[in-house]
C-alpha positions as CSV (number, residue, x, y, z in Angstrom):
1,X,-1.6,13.6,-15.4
2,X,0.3,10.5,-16.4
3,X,-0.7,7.4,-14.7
4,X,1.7,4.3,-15.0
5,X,0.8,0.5,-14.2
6,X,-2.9,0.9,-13.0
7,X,-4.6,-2.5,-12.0
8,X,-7.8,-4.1,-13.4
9,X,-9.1,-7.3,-13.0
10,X,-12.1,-7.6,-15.8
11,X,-14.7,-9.7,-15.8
12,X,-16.3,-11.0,-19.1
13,X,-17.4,-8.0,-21.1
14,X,-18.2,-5.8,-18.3
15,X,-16.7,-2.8,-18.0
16,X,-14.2,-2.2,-15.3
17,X,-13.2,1.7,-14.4
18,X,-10.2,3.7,-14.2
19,X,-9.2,5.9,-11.4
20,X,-10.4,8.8,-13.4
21,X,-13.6,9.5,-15.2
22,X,-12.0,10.9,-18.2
23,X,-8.6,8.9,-20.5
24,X,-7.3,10.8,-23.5
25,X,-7.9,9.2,-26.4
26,X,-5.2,7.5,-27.8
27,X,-3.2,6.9,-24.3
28,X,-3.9,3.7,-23.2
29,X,-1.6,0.9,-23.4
30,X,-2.4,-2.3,-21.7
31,X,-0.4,-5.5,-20.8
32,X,0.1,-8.5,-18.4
33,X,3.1,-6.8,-16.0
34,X,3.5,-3.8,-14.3
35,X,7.1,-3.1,-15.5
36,X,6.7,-2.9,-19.5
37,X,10.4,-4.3,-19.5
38,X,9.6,-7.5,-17.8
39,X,10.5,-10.4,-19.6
40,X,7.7,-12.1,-21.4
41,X,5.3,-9.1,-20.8
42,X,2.2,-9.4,-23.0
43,X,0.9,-6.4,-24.5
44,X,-2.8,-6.1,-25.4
45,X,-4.5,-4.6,-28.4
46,X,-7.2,-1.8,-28.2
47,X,-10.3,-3.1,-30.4
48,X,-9.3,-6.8,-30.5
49,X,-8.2,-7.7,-26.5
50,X,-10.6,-4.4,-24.8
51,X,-12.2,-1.9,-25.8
52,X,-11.9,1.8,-24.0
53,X,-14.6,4.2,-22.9
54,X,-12.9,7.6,-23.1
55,X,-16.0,9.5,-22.0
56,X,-16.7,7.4,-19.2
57,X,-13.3,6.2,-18.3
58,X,-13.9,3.0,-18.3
59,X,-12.4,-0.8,-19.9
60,X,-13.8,-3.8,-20.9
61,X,-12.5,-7.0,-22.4
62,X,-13.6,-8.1,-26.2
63,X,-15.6,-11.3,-26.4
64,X,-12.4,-12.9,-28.0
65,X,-9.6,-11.3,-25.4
66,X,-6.4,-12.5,-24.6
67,X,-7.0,-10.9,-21.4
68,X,-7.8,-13.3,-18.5
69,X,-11.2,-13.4,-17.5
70,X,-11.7,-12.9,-13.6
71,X,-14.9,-14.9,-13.3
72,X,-13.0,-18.1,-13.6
73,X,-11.4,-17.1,-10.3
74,X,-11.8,-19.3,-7.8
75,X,-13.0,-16.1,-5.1
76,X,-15.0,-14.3,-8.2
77,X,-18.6,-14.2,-7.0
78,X,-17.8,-15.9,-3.4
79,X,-20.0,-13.8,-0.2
80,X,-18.5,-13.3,3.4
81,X,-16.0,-16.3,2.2
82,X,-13.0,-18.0,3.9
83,X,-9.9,-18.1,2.3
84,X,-8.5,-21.5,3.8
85,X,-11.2,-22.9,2.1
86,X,-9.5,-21.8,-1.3
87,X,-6.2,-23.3,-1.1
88,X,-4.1,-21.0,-4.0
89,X,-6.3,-17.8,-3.7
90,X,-4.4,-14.9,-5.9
91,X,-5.7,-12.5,-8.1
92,X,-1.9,-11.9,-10.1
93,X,-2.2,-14.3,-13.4
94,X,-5.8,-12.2,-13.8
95,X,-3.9,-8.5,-13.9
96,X,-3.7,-6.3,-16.9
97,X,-2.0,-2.8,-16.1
98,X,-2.6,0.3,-17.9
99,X,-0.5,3.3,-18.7
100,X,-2.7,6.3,-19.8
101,X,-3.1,10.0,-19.6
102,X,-5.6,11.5,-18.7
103,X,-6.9,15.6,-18.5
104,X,-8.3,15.0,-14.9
105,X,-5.1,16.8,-12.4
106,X,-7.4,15.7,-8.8
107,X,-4.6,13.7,-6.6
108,X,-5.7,10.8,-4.7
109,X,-3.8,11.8,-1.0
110,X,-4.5,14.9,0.2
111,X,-1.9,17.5,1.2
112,X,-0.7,16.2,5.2
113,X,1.4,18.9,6.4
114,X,3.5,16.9,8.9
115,X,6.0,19.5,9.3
116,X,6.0,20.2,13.3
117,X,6.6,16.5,14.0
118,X,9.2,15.4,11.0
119,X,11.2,18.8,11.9
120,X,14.5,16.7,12.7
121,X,13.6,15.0,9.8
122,X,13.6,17.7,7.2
123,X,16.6,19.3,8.8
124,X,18.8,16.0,8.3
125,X,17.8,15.4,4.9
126,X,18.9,18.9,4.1
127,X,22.3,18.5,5.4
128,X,22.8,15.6,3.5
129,X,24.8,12.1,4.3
130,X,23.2,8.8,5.9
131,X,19.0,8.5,6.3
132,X,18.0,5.5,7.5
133,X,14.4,4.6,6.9
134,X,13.1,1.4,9.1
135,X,9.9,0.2,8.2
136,X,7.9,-1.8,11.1
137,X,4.5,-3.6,11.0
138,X,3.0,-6.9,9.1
139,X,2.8,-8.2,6.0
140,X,1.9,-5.2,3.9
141,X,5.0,-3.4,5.5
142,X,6.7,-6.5,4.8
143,X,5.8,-6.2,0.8
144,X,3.7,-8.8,0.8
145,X,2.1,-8.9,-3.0
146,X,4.7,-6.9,-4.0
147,X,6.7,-8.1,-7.3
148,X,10.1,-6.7,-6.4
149,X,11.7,-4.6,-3.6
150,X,11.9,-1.2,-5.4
151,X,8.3,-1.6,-5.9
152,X,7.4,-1.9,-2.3
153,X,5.9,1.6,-1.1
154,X,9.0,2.2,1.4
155,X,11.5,2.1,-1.7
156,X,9.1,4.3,-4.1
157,X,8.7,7.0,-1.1
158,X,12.9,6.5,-0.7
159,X,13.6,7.0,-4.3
160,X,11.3,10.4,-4.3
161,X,13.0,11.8,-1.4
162,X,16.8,11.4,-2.8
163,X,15.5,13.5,-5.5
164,X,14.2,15.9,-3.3
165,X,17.1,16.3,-1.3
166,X,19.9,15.0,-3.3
167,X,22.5,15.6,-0.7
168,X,21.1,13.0,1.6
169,X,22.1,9.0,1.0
170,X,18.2,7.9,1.8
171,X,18.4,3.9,3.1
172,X,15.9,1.6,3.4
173,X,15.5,-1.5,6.1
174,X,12.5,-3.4,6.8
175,X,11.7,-5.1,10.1
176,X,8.4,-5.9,9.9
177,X,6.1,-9.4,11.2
178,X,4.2,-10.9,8.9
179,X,1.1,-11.8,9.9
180,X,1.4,-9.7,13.5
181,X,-0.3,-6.7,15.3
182,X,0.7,-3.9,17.0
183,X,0.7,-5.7,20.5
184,X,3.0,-8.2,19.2
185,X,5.0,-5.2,17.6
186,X,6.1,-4.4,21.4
187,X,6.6,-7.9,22.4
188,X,8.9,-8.4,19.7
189,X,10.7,-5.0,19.7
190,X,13.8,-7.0,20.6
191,X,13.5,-10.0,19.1
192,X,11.3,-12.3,16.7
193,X,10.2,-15.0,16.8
194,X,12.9,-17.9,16.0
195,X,11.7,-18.7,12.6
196,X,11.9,-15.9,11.4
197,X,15.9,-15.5,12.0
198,X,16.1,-11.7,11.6
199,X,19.6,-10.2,11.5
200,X,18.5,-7.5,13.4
201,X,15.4,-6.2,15.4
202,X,14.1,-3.0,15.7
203,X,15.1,-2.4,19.5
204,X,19.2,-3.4,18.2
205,X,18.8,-1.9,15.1
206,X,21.7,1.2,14.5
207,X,20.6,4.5,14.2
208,X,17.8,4.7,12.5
209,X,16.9,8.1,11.4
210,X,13.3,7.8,10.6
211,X,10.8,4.4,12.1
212,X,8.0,4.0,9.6
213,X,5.2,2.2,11.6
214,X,2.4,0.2,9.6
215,X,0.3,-2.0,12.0
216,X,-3.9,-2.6,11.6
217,X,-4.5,-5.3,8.9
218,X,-4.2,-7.9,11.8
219,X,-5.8,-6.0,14.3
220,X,-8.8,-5.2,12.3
221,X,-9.4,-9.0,12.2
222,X,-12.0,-10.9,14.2
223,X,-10.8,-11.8,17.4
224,X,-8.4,-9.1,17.7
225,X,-7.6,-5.5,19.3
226,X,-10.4,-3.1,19.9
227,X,-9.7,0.2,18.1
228,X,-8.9,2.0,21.5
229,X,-6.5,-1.1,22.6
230,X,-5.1,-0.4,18.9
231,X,-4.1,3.3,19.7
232,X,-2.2,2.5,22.5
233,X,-0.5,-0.1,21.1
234,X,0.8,2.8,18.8
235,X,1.8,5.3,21.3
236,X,3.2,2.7,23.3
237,X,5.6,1.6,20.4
238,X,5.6,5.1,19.5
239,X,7.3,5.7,22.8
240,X,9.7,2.8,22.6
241,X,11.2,4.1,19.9
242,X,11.6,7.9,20.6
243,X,13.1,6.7,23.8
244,X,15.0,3.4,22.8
245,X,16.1,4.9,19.3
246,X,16.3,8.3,19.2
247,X,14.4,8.4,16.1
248,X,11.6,10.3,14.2
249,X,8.4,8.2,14.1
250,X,5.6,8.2,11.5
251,X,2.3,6.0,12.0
252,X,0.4,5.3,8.5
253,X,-3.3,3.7,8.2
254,X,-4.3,0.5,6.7
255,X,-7.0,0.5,4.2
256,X,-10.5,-1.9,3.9
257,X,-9.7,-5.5,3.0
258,X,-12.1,-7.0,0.8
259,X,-15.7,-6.5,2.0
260,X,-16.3,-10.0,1.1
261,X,-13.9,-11.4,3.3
262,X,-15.3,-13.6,6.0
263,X,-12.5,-12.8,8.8
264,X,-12.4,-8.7,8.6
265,X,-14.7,-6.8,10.9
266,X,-14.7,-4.4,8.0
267,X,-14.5,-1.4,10.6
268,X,-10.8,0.4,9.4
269,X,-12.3,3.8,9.1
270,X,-12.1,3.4,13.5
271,X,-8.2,1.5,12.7
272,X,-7.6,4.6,11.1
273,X,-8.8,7.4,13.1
274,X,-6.7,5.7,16.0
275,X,-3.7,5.8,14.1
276,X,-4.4,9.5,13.5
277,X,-5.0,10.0,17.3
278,X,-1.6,8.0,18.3
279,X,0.1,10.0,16.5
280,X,-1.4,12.9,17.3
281,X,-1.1,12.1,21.5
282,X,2.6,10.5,20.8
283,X,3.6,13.8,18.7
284,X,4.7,12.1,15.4
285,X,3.9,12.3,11.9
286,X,1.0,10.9,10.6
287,X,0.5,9.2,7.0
288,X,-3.0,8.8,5.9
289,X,-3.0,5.8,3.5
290,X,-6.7,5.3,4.4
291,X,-8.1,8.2,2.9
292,X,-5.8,7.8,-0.3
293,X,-7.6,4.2,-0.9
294,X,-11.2,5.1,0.0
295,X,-10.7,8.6,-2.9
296,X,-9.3,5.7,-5.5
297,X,-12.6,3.7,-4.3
298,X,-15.2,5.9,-5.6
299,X,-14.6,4.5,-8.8
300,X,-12.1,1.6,-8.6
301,X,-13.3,-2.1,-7.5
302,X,-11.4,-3.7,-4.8
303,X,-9.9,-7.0,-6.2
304,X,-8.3,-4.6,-9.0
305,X,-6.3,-3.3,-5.8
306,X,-5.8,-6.7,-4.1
307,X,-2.8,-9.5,-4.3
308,X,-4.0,-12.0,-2.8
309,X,-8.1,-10.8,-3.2
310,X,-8.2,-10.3,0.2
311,X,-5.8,-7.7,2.4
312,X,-2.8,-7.2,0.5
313,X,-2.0,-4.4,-1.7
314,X,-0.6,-5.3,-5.4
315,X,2.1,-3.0,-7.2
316,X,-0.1,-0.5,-8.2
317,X,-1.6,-0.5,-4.2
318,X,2.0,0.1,-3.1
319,X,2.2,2.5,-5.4
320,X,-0.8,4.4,-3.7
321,X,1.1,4.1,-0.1
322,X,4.1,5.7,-1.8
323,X,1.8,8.9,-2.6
324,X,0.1,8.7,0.8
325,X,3.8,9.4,2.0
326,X,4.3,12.2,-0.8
327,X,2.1,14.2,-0.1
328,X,3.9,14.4,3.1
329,X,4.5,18.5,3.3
330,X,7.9,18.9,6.1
């Protein structure tokens, strides 16, 4: 398996680990941007900037790296901690991303056969011409953290599907509220709220072919929904836009914000198995982004997954929504 543009954010000589146990020697290449074409992309040298554990799978910096060292972040270290109180919070200038190979073939996100529910779905994209993907929710859905459209998880999963079925023209259009939840994903099914501006709304969007629906970071908060308020938040929209629309609907999961962060309730494990159960009582598709994160957990540390350190994925995280969706079987 190749891996491209995973995420690490290492901390003085202390090894940080790769998705995988085992990295074929001779593989890793390491340097300050995701893209490797980037303009003014720094790349890093095994021996002097890290070193690489090929047995164990794991990287550390050198005592004279080049590499940025994460303990001089201002949320390194910092328990149950509030955000406002660290005006400029970001993990991004403390990234290194690493392209390796490695003999390990396990994939993150399960196989989710989805087939009864994106039917109409499969048997457009066979025919070929216009599929319109919207994409609805908050700030992940949004692309918050994300360094550039195509990288955002609704472009990635796009861009595989026109190669599946080459006769379709696959679109992309985002709607989504930063910083909502899914109850004010109903209220503002026909409008948003003025600042925002939007060109369109999801309840006068045209034809859309397929909704993407990506609530739950918000709602996991303190102060907000209970999971079983959650759920029927999601059937309810689910239902607006079956009815309103006339299109294919697919709920995805959220995954754990920082366990360190003072305002989560740090109970998405229920966030998700309501999104499962929307979908399951609305009869759409289901996308399980949860499960995808917690497999990359068992080794990975969160802030090597994190933006903004806190609830938002980086290019790498969107990269692991995008396989959520392809392992999508319809």
């Amino acid at each position: 398996m190749d891996v491209h543009g995973e995420s690490f954010v290492l901390t003085r000589t202390e090894p940080g680990k790769f998705c995988f146990g085992r990295i074929t020697k001779g593989s890793v290449v390491v340097r300050s941007t995701f893209l490797a074409e980037k303009p003014g992309s720094v790349g890093y040298i095994e021996g002097q900037d890290y070193l690489v554990d090929y047995a164990q799978g794991t990287l550390a910096r050198t005592p004279g790296s080049r590499i940025p060292d994460f303990a001089t972040n201002p949320l390194f270290g910092q328990k149950d901690f509030d955000h406002t109180k660290f005006p400029g919070f970001t993990n991004h200038p403390w990234f290194v991303w690493v392209d390796y190979k490695t003999p390990e073939r396990t994939p993150w996100a399960r196989r989710n056969d989805q087939s009864r529910a994106l039917r109409a779905v499969t048997t457009k994209l066979q025919a070929g011409g216009p599929f319109n993907i919207v994409s609805y929710g908050d700030s992940i859905t949004a692309g918050g953290e994300a360094s550039e459209q195509a990288l955002r998880f609704q472009w990635r999963w796009a861009a595989s599907l026109g190669k599946k079925f080459p006769k379709a023209a696959v679109t992309v259009e985002d709607l989504s509220l930063s910083g909502y939840s899914s109850r004010q994903g109903i209220d503002w099914f026909d409008k948003k709220p003025e600042s925002l501006r939007p060109v369109t709304t999801l309840g006068t969007c045209e034809k859309p072919d397929l909704v993407l629906v990506g609530f739950g970071m918000n709602d996991h908060n303190r102060g907000s929904a209970e999971p079983e308020v959650f759920q029927k938040n999601l059937v309810t929209l689910s239902k607006l836009i079956q009815e309103r629309k006339g299109a294919n609907v697919a709920l995805f999961s959220a995954f754990p914000p920082n366990d360190d962060w003072h305002y989560g309730t740090h109970r998405m494990a229920l966030f998700a198995a309501a999104t499962k159960q929307a979908a399951s009582e609305a009869g759409v598709a289901y996308v399980d982004v949860f499960s995808t994160w917690e497999q990359v957990l068992k080794r990975k540390d969160q802030p090597s997954l994190l933006g903004n350190n806190i609830n938002h994925p980086n290019d790498f995280g969107h990269w692991l929504y995008a396989q959520a969706f392809e392992a999508l079987v319809f």
